[in-house]
Structure formats: structure tokens, C-alpha cells
N, C-alpha and C positions, 0 to 999 in steps of 0.2 A: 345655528338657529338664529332666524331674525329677532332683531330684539325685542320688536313687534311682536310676537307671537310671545320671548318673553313677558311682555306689558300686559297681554289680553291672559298669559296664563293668572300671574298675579292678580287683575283683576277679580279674576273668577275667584279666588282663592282668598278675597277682600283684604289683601294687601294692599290694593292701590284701588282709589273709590270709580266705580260707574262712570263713564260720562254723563253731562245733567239731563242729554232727551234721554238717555234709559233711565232716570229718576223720575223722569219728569213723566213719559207715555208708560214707565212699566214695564222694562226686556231687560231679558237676561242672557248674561253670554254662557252656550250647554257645550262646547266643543270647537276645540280648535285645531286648524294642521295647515302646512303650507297652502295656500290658494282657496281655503278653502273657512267657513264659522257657521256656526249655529245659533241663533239666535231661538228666546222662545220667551210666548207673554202671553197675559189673561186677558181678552176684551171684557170690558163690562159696559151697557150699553149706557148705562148713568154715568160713565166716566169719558168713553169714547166714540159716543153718537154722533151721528149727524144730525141735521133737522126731520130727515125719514124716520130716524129711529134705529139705524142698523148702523155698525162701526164705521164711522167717516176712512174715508181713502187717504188721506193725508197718513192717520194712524200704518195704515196698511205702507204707503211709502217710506215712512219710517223707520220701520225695522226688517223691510226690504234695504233701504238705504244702507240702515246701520250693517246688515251682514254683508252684502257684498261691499262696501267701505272696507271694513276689516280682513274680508277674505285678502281683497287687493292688498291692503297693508300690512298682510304676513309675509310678502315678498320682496316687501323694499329694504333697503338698507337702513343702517342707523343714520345719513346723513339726507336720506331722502323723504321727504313729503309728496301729500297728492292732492288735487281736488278732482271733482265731479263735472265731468262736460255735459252730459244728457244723463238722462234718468229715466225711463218710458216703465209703465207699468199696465196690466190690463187686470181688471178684476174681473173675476170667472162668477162667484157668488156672492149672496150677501152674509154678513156674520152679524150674530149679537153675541151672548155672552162665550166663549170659546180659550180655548187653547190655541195658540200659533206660534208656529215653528215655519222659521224663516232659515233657510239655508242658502248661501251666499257664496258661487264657487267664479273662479275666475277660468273663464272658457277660454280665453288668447292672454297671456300674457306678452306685454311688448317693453321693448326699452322705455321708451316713452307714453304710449297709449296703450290701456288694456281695457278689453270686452270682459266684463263680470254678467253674471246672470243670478237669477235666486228666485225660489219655488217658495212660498209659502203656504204651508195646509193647515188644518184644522186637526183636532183630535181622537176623529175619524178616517184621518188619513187623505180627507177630501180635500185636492186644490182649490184656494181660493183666492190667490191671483199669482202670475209671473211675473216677473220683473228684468228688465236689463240697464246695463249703466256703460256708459265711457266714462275710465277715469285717465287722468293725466300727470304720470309723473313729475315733481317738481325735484329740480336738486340745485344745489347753489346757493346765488341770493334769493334763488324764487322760492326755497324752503326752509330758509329761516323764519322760524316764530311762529311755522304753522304746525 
């Protein structure tokens, strides 16, 4: 098992604390497995507005980010890190106050470069944006300290 996937189980099981955007925006980690995380969080629109009034998109890339981030990083080694090359997200509708679950699966995994994707919906089961990411493995000196 990656140790990775060890890390996110602990998480969840508040062994080991959150990273500080899911303190800070609100997400929780609901499931984890190879290639794949669940993420899931309350909009409130007094907390995660935009100036419309409906939960800013930044929010929504967030814990798009965050799950497919993780997904990718149940595959890596202990000696390996990653960062994000692109990031494209499309949102489908508007949210105010909701439930979102964000699922984060990795579509190609590659040596070096891997295609992640993640479905966020609401708690009606209604899509309310997709998401895709290139991320790029680091190993070496290029993944020390990350």
C-alpha cells in the first residue's frame, strides 16, 4: 500500500490533522483507494460567495484540486512528489447552500505525467462542475521538501 493512501487513511481517522485549505474552505476526506478519493463539503453562501451571491468557482476548484491531488498521490512512492501542470474546470450550475462531493479518479496514470479527472455533485446527485488536471511526477532532488 502507498504510504500515501496510508497518510490520507490516518487523516481521516484524525491521527494526523487536515491540510490547512480543507480547514480553511471546509472538505472532508469520505474515501480512499488506489487512483482514486472522495472528498465532500458544506457550501454556505455567507462563507463561500462570490459577489453574485452563489459559491465562487475558486471554492469549486478547490476541492476539485484537492481530490484529484490525492487521487494522483495514492500512487506514488514514498520517495516521490508531484505538482499540478494545468487544472481546467467547467461549471455546469450555480450552488448556494449544498452538499459537494468531489470524486477525484486518475484516468492515465503515467511514469511521469498523469491525466486526473473529478465529478463534483451536489446532494441531489446533480453535476455541478467537471474538472481535469495534469499532474507531474517529481522524484529526486525535484521532490525533496515537497
Amino acid at each position: 500500500m502507498s504510504t500515501y493512501i496510508d497518510s490520507i487513511h490516518r487523516t481521516m481517522r484524525g491521527e494526523l490533522p487536515m491540510p490547512p485549505v480543507a480547514r480553511l474552505i471546509g472538505f472532508t476526506i469520505l474515501a480512499v483507494e488506489p487512483g482514486r478519493v472522495t472528498c465532500r463539503m458544506d457550501t454556505r453562501v455567507e462563507k463561500h460567495a462570490n459577489p453574485m451571491g452563489t459559491v465562487h468557482g475558486g471554492i469549486l476548484c478547490d476541492i476539485a484540486d484537492a481530490a484529484m491531488g490525492l487521487a494522483h498521490a495514492t500512487l506514488l512512492q514514498e520517495s516521490e512528489s508531484f505538482t499540478t501542470l494545468e487544472l481546467k474546470i467547467n461549471f455546469l450550475r450555480p450552488v448556494w447552500d449544498a452538499t459537494l462531493t468531489a470524486v477525484g479518479e486518475v484516468v492515465k496514470g503515467g511514469a511521469t505525467v498523469s491525466l486526473v479527472e473529478c465529478t463534483i455533485t451536489d446532494e441531489r446527485d446533480r453535476m455541478i462542475a467537471r474538472a481535469s488536471s495534469t499532474c507531474l511526477t517529481l522524484r529526486g532532488e525535484q521532490a525533496r521538501g515537497r
